[in-house]
C-alpha positions as CSV (number, residue, x, y, z in Angstrom):
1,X,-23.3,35.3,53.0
2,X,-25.0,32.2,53.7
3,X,-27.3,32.1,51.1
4,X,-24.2,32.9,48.4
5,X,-22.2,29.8,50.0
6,X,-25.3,27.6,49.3
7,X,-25.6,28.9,45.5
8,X,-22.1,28.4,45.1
9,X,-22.3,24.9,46.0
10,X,-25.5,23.9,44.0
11,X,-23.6,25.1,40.7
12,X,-20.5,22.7,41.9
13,X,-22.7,20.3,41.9
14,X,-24.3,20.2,38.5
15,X,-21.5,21.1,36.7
16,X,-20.2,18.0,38.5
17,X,-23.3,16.1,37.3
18,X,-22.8,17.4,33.8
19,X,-19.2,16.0,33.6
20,X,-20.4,12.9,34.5
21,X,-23.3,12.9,31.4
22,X,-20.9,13.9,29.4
23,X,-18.5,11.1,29.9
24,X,-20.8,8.8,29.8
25,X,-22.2,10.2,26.5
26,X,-18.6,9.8,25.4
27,X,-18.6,6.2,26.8
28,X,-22.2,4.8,25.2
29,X,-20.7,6.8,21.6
30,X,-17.6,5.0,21.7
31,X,-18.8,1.6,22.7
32,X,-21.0,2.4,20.0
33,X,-18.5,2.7,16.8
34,X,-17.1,-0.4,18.3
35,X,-20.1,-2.5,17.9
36,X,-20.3,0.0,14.3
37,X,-17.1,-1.5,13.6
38,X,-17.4,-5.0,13.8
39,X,-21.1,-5.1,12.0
40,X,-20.1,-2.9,9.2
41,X,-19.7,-4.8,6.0
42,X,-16.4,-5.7,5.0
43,X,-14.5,-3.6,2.2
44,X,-14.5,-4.6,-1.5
45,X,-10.7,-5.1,-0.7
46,X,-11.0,-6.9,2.8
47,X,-13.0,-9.5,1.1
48,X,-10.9,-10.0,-1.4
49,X,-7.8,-10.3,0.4
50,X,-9.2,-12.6,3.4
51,X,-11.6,-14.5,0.8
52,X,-8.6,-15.3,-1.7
53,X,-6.4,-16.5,1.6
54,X,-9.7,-18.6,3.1
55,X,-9.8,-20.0,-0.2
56,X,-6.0,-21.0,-0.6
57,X,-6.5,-22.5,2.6
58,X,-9.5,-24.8,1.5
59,X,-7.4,-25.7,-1.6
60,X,-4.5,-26.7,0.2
61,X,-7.3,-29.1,2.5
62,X,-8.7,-31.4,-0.6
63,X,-6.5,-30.4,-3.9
64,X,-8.4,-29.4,-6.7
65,X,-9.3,-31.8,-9.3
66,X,-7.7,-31.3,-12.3
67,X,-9.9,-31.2,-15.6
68,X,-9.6,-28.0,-17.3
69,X,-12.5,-28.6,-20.0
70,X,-15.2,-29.5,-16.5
71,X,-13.5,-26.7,-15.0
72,X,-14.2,-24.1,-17.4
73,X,-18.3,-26.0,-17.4
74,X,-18.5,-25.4,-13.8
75,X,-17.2,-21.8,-14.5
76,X,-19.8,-20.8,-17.0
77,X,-22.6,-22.1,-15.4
78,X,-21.7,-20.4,-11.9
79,X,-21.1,-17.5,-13.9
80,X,-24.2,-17.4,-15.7
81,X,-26.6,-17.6,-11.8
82,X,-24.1,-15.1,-10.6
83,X,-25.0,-12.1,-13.4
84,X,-28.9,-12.9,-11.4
85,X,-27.1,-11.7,-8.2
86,X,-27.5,-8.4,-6.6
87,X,-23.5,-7.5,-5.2
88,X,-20.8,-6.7,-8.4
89,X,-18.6,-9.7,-7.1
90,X,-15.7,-11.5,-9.2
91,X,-16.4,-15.1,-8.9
92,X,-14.5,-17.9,-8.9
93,X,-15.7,-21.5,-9.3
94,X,-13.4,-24.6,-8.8
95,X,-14.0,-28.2,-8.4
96,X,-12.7,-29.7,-4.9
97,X,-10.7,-33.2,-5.4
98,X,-13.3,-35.3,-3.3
99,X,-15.9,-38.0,-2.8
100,X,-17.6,-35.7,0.2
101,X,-20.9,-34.6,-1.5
102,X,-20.9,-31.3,-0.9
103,X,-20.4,-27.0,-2.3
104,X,-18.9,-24.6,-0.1
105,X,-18.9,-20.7,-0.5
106,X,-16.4,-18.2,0.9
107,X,-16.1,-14.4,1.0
108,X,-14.6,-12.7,-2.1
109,X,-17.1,-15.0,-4.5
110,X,-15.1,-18.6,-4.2
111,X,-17.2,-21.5,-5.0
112,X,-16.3,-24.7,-4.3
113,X,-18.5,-27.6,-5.7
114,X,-16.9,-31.1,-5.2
115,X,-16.7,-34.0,-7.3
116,X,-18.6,-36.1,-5.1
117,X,-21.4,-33.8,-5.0
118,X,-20.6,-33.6,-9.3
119,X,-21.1,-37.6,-9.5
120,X,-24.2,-37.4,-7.8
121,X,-25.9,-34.9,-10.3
122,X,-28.3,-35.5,-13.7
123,X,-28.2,-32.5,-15.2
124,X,-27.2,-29.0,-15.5
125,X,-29.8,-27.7,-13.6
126,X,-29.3,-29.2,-10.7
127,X,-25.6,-27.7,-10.9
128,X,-26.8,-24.4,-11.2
129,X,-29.2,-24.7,-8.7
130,X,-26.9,-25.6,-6.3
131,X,-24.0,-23.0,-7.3
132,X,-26.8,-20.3,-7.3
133,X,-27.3,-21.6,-3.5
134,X,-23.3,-20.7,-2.9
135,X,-23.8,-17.4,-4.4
136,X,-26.4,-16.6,-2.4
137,X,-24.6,-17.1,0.9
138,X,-21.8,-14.8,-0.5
139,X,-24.4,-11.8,-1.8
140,X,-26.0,-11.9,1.5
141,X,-22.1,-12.3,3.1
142,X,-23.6,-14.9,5.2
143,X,-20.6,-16.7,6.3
144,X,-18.7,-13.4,6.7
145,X,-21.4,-12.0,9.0
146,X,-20.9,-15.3,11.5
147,X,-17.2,-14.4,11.5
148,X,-17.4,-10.6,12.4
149,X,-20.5,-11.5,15.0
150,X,-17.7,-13.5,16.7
151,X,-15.1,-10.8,17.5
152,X,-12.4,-13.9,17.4
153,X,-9.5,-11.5,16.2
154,X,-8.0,-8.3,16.7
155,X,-8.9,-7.2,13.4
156,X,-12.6,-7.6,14.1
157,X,-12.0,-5.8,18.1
158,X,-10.5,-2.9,16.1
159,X,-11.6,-0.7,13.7
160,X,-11.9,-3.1,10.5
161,X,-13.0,-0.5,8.1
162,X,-9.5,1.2,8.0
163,X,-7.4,-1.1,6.3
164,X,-6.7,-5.2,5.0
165,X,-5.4,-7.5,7.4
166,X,-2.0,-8.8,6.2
167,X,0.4,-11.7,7.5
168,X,-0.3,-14.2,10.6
169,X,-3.5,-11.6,11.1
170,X,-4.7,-12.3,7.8
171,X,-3.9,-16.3,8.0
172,X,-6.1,-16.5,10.9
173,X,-9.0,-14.7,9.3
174,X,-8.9,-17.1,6.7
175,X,-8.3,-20.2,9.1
176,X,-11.6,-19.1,10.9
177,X,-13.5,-18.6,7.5
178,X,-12.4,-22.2,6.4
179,X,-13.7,-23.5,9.7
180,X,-16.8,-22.2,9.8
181,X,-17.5,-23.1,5.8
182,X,-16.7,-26.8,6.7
183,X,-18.2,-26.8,10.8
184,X,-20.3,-24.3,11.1
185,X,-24.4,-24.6,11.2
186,X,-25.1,-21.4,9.6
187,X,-28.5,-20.5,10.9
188,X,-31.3,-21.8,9.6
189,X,-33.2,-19.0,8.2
190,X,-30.1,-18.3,6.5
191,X,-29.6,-21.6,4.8
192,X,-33.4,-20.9,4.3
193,X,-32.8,-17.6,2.7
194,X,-30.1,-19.1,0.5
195,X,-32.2,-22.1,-0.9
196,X,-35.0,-19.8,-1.8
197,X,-33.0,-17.0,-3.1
198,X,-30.5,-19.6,-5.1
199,X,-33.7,-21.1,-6.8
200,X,-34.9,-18.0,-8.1
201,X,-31.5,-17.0,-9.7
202,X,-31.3,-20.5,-11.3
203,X,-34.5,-19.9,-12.5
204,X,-34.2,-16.0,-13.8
205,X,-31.1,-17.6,-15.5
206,X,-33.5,-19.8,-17.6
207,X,-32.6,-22.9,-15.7
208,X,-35.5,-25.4,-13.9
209,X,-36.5,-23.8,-11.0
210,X,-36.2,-27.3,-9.3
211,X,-33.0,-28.2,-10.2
212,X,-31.5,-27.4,-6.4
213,X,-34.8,-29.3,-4.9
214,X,-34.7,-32.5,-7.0
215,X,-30.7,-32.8,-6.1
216,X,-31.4,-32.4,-2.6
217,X,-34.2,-35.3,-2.9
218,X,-31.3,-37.3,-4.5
219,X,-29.6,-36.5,-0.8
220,X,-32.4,-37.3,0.8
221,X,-32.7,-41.1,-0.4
222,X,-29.1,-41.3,-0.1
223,X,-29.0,-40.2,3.4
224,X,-31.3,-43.3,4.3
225,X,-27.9,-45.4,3.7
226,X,-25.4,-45.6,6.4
227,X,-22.9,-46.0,4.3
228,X,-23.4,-42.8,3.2
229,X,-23.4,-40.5,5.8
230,X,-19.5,-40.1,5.4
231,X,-19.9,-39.1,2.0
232,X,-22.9,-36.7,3.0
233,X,-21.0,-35.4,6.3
234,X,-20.6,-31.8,5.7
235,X,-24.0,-31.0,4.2
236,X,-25.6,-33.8,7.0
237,X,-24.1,-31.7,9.9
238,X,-24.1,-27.7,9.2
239,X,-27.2,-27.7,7.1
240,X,-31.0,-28.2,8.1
241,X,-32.2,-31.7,7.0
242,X,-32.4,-32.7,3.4
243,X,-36.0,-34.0,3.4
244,X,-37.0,-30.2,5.2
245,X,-35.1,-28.4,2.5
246,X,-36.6,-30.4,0.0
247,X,-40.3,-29.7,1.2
248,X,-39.7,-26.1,1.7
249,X,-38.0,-26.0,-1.8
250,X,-41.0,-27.6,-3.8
251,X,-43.2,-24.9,-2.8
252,X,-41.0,-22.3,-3.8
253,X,-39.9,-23.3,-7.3
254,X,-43.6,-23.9,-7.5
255,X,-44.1,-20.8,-7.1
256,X,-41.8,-19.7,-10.2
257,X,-42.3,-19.7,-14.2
258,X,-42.3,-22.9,-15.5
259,X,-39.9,-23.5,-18.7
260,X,-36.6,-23.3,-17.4
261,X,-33.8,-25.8,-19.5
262,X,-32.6,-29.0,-17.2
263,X,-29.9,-29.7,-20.4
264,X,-29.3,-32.9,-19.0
265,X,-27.3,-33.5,-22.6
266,X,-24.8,-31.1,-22.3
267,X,-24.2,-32.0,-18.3
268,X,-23.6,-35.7,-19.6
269,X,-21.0,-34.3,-22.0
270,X,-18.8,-32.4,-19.7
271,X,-19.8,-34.3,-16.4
272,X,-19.0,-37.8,-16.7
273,X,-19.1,-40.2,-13.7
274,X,-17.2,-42.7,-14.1
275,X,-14.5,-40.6,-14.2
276,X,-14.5,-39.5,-10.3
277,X,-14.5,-43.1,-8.9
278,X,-11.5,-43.3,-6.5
279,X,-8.9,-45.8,-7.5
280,X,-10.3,-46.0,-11.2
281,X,-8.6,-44.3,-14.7
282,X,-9.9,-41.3,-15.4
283,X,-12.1,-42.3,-18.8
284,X,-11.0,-39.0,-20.3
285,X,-7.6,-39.7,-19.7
286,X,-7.8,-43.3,-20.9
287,X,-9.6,-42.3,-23.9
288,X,-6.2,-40.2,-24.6
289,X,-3.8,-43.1,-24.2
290,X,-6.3,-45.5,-26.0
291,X,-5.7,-46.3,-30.1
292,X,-9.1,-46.9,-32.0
293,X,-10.3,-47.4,-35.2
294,X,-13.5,-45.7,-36.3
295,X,-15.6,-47.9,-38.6
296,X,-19.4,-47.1,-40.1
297,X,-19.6,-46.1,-36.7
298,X,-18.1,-48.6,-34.2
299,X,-15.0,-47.9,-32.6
300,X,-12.5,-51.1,-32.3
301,X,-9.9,-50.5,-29.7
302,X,-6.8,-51.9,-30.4
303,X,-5.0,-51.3,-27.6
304,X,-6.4,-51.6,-23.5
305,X,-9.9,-51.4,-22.0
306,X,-12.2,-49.9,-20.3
307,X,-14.3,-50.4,-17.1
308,X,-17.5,-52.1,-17.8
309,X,-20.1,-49.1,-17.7
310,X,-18.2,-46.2,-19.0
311,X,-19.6,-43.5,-21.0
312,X,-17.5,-42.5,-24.1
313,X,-17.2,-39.4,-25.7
314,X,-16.5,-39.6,-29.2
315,X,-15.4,-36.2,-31.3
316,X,-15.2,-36.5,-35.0
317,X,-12.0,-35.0,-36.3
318,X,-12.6,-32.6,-39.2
């Protein structure tokens, strides 16, 4: 009778001991999907929607500029490094109205590249390079990966995968994606990554493979200047130093085909600038209020002038 008593209680026990491993099991599996959750990539249609909103949002910061002809410039040359990419995302590629010398990137494939950072360039190369570096941050969701790691909003506590954030949800998504764009240090072997990644879709584009180098070298002198750190603040603060990025960036373009096209030409043509000084007429728009007469090959304005220095485009009309 004893002996039963004691056997009784022993099988008590370890069924008790086996509830416990169970719910714990159940515990470590569901703490598990959580962490699942909030590292899993974001949808096709979660990055659209909270990219498109981010990117309203940086809009609404700094106006674009407003050039259709250099717009659609920017657009094929961003779109021609983002065909070298490796994720089937619709980009989109605007200029920001701004002397800051900088490119941002947000989720969704929206590029921003300012006119500051567009005055400060020699040729089309050096664009490209440094849209290809945008387009790498998005293909390796870079930004987006510093948002989920956060856990800064319900909708990255929860399980994300199951549907698109919508109203105040969705504004504050976006709100935190525009912050971190603008304040953020993304980390450095991430900025790494997208330098050296960036050059070689430049350069499988057919572009110089030191195009993003020699416009960071451009930085680097200019960042000497006091007076320039304003204009430089963005890249200056979140991003590794300019003269580090530039030594790292020789070696790798070194390291690719020579050949690629600079067309330094064509950026002249659509770039021009004189026509993103602050304060000054735009010359494309004075050019359309200007008279002239064309003769064996100089033009005589007759009406207005121009700012000593300006470049003028001059179509022939068939």
């Amino acid at each position: 009778m004893v002996a039963g008593t004691i056997f009784l209680a022993c099988v008590a026990v370890s069924e008790g001991q086996v509830g416990d491993v169970l719910r714990r099991a159940q515990d470590k599996a569901q703490k598990a999907k959580k962490v699942a959750d909030i590292y899993k990539p974001w949808t096709p249609e979660q990055e659209r929607a909270i990219g498109e909103a981010a990117a309203a949002k940086m809009v609404h910061i700094f106006g674009i500029y407003e050039n259709p002809e250099m717009t659609r410039y920017v657009n094929l040359v961003g779109s021609t490094v983002a065909r070298q990419a490796t994720r089937d995302v619709p980009y989109h590629f605007a200029i920001l109205d701004t002397e800051i010398v900088t490119a941002l990137s947000l989720p969704g494939g929206y590029v921003f590249v300012t006119r500051g950072a567009l005055a400060n360039m020699r040729n089309e190369a050096e664009l490209a390079g440094t849209l290809a570096h945008e387009v790498a941050h998005v293909d390796g969701r870079h930004l987006e990966r510093e948002i989920r790691t956060k856990k800064s909003s319900q909708f990255a506590k929860e399980e994300a995968a199951t549907r698109v954030p919508q109203g105040p949800e969705l504004a504050n998504l976006a709100g935190d994606l525009v912050n971190g764009a603008l304040t953020t240090q993304v980390s450095r072997d991430k900025e790494t990554e997208a330098d050296k990644v960036g050059t070689e879709l430049a350069a499988r584009a057919g572009y110089d493979p030191a195009g993003l180098r020699n416009f960071l070298e451009v930085l680097a002198q200019a960042a000497d200047s006091p007076q320039n750190k304003k204009q430089l603040g963005l890249w200056g603060s979140n991003h590794p130093p300019f003269r580090e990025r530039v030594a790292t960036l020789t070696g790798v373009a070194g390291g690719l085909p020579s050949g690629g096209k600079a067309l330094a030409e064509r950026f002249n043509w659509y770039v021009n600038p004189v026509s993103f000084s602050k304060g000054a007429e735009s010359a494309r728009a004075a050019g359309r209020e200007l008279n002239g007469i064309v003769t064996k090959g100089v033009v005589t304005l007759q009406d207005g002038t121009l700012p000593e220095g300006t470049k003028v485009k001059i179509r022939v009309d068939e």
